[in-house]
C-alpha positions as CSV (number, residue, x, y, z in Angstrom):
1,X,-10.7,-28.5,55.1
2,X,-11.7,-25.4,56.8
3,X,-12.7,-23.6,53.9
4,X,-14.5,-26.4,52.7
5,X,-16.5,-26.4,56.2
6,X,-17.2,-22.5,55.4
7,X,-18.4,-22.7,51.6
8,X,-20.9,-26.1,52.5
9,X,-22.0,-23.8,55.4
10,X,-22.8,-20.4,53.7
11,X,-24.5,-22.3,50.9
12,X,-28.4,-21.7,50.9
13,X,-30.1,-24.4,53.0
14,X,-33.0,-25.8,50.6
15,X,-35.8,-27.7,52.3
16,X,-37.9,-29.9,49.7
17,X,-40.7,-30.6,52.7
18,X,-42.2,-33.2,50.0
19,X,-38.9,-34.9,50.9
20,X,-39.1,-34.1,54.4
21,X,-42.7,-35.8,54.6
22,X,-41.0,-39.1,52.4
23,X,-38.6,-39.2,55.4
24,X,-41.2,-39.4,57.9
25,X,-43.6,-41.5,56.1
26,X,-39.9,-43.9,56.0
27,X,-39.6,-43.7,59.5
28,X,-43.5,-44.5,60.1
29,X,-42.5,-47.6,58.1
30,X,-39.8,-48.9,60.0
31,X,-41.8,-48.2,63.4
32,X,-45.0,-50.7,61.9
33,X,-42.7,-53.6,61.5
34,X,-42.1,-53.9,65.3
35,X,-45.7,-52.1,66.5
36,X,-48.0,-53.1,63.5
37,X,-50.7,-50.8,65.0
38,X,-49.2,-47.3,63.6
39,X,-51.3,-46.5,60.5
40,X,-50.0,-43.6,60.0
41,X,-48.8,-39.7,61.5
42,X,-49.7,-36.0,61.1
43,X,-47.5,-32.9,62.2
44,X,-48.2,-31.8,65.8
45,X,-48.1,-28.2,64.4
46,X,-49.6,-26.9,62.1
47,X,-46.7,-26.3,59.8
48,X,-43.8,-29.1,59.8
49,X,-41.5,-26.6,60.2
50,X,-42.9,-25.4,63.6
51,X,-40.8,-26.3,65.9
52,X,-37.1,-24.8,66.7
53,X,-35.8,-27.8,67.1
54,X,-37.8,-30.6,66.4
55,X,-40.2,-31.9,63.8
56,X,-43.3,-32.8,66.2
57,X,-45.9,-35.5,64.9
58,X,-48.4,-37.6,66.2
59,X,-49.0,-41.1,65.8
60,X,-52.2,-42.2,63.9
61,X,-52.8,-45.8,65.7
62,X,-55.6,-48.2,64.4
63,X,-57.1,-49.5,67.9
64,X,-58.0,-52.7,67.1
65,X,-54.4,-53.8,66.1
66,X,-53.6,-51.8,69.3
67,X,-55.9,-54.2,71.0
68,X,-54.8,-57.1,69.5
69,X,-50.7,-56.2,70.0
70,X,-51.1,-56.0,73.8
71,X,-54.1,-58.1,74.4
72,X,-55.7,-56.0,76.4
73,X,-59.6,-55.0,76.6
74,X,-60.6,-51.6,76.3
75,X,-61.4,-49.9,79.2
76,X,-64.7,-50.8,80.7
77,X,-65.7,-47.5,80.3
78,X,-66.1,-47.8,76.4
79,X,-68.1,-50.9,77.3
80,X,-70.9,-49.2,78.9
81,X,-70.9,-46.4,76.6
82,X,-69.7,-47.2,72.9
83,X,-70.8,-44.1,71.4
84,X,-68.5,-42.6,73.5
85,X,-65.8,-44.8,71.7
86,X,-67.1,-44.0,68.2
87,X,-68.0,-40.7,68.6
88,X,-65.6,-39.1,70.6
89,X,-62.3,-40.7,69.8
90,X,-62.2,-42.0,66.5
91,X,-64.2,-39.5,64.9
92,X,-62.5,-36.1,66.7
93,X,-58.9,-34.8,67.0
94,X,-58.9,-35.6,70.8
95,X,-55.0,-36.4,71.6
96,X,-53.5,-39.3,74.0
97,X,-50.2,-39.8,75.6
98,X,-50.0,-43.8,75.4
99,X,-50.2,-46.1,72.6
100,X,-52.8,-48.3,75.6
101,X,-54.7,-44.7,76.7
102,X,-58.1,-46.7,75.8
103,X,-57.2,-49.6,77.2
104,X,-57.4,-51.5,80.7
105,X,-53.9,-51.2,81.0
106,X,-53.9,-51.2,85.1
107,X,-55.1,-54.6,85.6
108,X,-51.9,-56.1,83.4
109,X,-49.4,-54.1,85.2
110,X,-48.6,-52.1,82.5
111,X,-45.9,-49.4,82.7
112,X,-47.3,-47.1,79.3
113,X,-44.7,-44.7,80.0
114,X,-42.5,-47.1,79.4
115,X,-43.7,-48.4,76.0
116,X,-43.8,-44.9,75.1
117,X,-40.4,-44.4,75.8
118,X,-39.6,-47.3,73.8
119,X,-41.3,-46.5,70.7
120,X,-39.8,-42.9,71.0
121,X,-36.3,-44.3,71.1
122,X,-37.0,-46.7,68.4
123,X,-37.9,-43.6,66.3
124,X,-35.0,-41.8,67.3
125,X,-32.8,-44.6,66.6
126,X,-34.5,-45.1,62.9
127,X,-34.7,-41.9,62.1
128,X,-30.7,-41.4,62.4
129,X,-30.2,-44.0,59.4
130,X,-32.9,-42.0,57.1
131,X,-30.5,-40.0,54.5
132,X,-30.0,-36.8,54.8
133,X,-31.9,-35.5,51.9
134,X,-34.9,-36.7,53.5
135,X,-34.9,-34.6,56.9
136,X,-35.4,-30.9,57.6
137,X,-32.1,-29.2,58.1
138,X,-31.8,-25.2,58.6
139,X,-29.0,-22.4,59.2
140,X,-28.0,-21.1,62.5
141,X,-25.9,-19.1,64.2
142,X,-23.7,-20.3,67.3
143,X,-23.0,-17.4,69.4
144,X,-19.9,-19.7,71.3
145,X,-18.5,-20.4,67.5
146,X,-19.4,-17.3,66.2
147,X,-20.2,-19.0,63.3
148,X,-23.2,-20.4,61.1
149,X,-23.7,-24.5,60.8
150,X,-26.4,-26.2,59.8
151,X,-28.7,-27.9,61.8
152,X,-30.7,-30.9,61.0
153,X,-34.3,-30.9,62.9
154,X,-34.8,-34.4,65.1
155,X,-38.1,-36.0,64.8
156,X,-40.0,-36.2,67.8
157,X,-43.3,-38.4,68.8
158,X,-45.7,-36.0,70.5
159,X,-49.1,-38.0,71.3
160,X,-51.4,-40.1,69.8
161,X,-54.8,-40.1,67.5
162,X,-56.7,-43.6,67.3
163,X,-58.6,-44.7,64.7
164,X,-61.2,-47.2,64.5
């Protein structure tokens, strides 16, 4: 068994990052059946293999299914000024934290920082029942093992982008 370990781990890691993207546009599908307002992601970096450890994106989110999903109005803000909403959100690469970042969220008693955290795990949890061929693994070295394994890069939800 132990050789077996050895041979799977010395063989050449091969990363098809066209199958790497299928994997996340899979896991972008299974996060719109429970929150319909994710249209679609882009890599945080500017490669997908930038991070050490994770594979960073950001989540394109249409705002008016955002609006809709949590029934909330947009923040009065955008109400005196929608230019400000056209021009400089859903036509720029400005980044939120929250899924609700444009909306009135305070007067619900919103936690966002919790919805966030749920999507997150969601994606965490979805992501683990993607197959293997699908996800970004690479070599390394454990200095405790003294020995090379092969580690398969975690996707992680960075911020969001919000379309019209």
């Amino acid at each position: 068994m132990k050789e077996l370990i050895r041979k799977i781990l010395k063989e050449e890691v091969h990363n098809d990052y066209d199958m790497v993207r299928k994997g996340i546009d899979i896991l972008i599908s299974l996060l719109r059946k429970n929150y319909p307002f994710i249209v679609g992601w882009k890599p945080s970096d500017e490669d997908i293999d930038g991070s050490e450890w994770y594979i960073n994106i950001d989540l394109v989110i249409s705002a008016s299914k955002a609006k809709e999903y949590y029934n909330m109005d947009y923040k009065s803000y955008y109400y005196d000024y929608p230019e400000v909403l056209e021009q400089d959100i859903f036509n720029s690469n400005n980044d939120y934290a929250y899924p609700v970042s444009l909306f009135d969220y305070e007067s619900h008693d919103f936690k966002p920082y919790e919805q966030n955290s749920e999507i997150n795990e969601f994606a965490e949890q979805m992501y683990e029942l993607i197959p293997e061929e699908y996800k970004l693994k690479e070599e390394r070295l454990s200095s405790m093992l003294n020995a090379e394994y092969i580690n398969i890069k975690e996707v992680k939800l960075n911020s969001y982008f919000f379309v019209a």
